[in-house]
N, C-alpha and C positions, 0 to 999 in steps of 0.2 A: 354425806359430803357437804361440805360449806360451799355454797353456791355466788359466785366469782359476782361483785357487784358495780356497775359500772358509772364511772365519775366523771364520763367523757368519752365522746365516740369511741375511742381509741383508748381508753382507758379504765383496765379492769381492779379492782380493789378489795383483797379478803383477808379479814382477819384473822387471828389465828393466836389462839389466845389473848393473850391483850396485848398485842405487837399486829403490825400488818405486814401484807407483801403485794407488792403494784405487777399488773402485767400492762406491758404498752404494747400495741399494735393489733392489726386486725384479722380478725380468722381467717388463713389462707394467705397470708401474708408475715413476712420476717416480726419476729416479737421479741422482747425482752423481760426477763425480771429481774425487778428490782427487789433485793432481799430478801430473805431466805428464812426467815423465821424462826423458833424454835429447835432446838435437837431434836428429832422423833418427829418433825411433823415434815417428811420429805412426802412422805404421801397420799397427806391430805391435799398440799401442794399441785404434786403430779398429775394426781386426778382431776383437780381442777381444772389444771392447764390443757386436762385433753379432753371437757371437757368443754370448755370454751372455745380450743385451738384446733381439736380433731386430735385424736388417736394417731399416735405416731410421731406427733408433730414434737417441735425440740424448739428451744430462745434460739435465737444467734449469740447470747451468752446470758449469763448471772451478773448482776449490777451490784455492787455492795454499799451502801451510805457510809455504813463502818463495818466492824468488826466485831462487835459487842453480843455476846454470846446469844442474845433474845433476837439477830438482826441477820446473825452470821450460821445460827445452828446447823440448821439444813443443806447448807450450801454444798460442801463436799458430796454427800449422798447424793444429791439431783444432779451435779456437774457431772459425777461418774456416768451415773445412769442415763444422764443426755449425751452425753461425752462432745461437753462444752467448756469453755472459758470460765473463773470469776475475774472479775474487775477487781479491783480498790485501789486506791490515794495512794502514793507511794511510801508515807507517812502510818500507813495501815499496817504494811506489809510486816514489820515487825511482830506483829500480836497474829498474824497470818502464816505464818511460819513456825511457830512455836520459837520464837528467840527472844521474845520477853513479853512478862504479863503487862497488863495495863494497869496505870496507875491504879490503887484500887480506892473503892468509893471511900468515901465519907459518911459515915449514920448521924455524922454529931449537928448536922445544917437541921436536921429537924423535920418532920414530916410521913407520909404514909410511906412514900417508896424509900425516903432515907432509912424509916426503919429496917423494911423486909430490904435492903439491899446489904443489910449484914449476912442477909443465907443468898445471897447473888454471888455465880463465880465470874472472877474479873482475870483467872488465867488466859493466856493465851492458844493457839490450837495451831493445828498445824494441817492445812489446804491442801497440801502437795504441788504434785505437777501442775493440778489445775488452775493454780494462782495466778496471774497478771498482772503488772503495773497498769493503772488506768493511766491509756494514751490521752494528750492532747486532743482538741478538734470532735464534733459531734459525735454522736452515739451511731453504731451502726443499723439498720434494720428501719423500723417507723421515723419516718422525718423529722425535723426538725430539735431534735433530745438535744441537750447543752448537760454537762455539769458542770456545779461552781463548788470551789474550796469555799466549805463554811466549818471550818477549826474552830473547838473550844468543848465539845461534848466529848470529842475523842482526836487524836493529833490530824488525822486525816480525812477526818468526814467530811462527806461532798453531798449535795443538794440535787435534783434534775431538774430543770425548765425547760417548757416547750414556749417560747415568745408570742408563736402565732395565737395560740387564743390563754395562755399565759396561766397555764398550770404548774403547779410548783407541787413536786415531791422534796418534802421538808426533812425527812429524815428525822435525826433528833435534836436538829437547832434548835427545836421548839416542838411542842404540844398541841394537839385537839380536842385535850383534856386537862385536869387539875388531875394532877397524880401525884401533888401533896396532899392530897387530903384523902379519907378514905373514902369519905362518899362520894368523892369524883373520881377514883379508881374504881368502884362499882358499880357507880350509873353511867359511866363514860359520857358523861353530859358535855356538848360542843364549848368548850371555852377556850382559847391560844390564852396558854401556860411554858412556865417551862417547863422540860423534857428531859425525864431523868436526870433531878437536879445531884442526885448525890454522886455520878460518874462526872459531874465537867469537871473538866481538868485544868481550866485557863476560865476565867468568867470574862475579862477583858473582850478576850476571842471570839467567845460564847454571844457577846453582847454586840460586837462590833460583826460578827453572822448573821445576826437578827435582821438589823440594821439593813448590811444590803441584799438581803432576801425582800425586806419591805419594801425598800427602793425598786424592785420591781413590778410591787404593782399587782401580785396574781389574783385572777379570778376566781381558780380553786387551788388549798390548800389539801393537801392531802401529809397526813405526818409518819411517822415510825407509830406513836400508839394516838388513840383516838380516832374519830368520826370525823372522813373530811369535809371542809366548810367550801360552800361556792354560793355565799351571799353575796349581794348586792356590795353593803359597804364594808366587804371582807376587806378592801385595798388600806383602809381610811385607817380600819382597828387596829390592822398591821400592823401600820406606822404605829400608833398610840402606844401599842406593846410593847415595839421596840422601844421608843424615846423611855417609857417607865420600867424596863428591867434592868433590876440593880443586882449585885452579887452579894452571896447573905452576909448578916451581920458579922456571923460568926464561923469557925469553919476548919476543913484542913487548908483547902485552896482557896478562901475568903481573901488572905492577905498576900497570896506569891502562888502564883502555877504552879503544875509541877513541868521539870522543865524534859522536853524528849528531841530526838533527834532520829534520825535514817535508823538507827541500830535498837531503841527504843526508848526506855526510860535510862535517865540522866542523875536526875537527881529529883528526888520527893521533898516535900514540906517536913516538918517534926505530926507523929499523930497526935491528937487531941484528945486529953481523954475521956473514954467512951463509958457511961457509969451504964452499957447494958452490957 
């Protein structure tokens, strides 16, 4: 069992294959997770959580960033078995229900993950009962939890921060690694990158997320994949990142979004063609 690693009094962090999942709050008290990780790994998960949270113990629900199969896997299986809530964006809810897939990636922008994201599934799943519009107004359980609308990786992806000491669960606005390249999807070496460049759907979005995730400033970053960072002048490089992330030269969604709404996808770009 992958042993729960902590990034903050109150905040537990384990990865799980090259994706992560956050637990917030403190043993013997209300908790949360954020994200659910892979299909099949509900109970590398479970065990975690009781082993950090005690035997028996349950979230007060499932937090989702998105929906995105490496994010949203497990989710259904632990909700059952907790017989708990999931969250997400209301803009989620579409690829949460099985009522339409998600735009699907792009290989042609170039790079490690754009490659292998030709054998990435971008269908949709279907949650059930368990599903939720995420309400308005803080998170319930451990204090202080906000989330913010940060659109452009996926139509509904949302961020957490806690202001008081200004932890940011980044989700996949962004990266704690290069996962364009191969040697920075193998050595998971700390760099803010982008995050899952060949799923954004909108770079505008994408980029205008970045932006005011930076403007706030956090202490630690914690992402969807990679090792999170709580340096010193984490606040500074932020910013840098943001002001210099462009959307690629070339592309499906380089030159027009694709565009979606409440029900799901609208209309896609023309594909590009793929010489793999």
């Amino acid at each position: 069992m992958k042993v729960i690693e902590r990034i903050a009094p109150d905040v537990g962090w384990q990865p799980i294959s090259f994706v992560n999942a956050y637990f917030l709050g403190h043993p013997g008290g209300p908790w949360l997770l954020i994200d659910a990780g892979l299909p099949g790994y509900a109970m590398q998960i479970f065990e975690a959580a009781e082993a950090r949270f005690g035997a028996g113990s349950r979230p007060e629900a499932i937090y989702l960033t998105h929906g995105h199969f490496d994010h949203a896997g497990s989710a259904l299986a632990l909700a059952e078995r907790w017989e708990v809530p999931i969250f997400a964006h209301r803009l989620e809810l579409p690829y949460l229900t099985g009522h339409s897939a998600y735009p699907p990636p792009d290989p042609t922008i170039g790079g490690a993950i754009a490659f292998l994201s030709r054998f990435m599934p971008y269908r949709g799943r279907d949650l059930g009962a368990r599903l939720r519009k995420l309400p308005p107004g803080p998170l319930p359980g451990p204090d202080g939890w906000e989330w913010i609308a940060t659109p452009g990786h996926s139509p509904g992806h949302v961020s957490f921060f806690r202001s008081s000491d200004r932890v940011l669960l980044a989700g996949d606005a962004f990266a704690t690694m290069n996962m364009d390249s191969w040697r920075g999807l193998l050595s998971r070496e700390k760099k803010l990158a982008r995050a899952g460049a060949p799923f954004n759907l909108d770079w505008e979005a994408t980029r205008e997320s970045v932006k005011k995730l930076a403007e706030l400033r956090p202490n630690v970053v914690a992402c969807g994949h990679g090792v999170p960072i709580g340096e010193g002048e984490l606040p500074d490089r932020l910013k840098r990142f943001a002001d210099r992330l462009r959307k690629p030269r070339h592309g499906r969604y380089a030159t027009a979004p694709a565009e979606v709404d409440e029900s799901g996808v609208v209309r896609l770009p023309p594909a590009p063609f793929d010489p793999v």
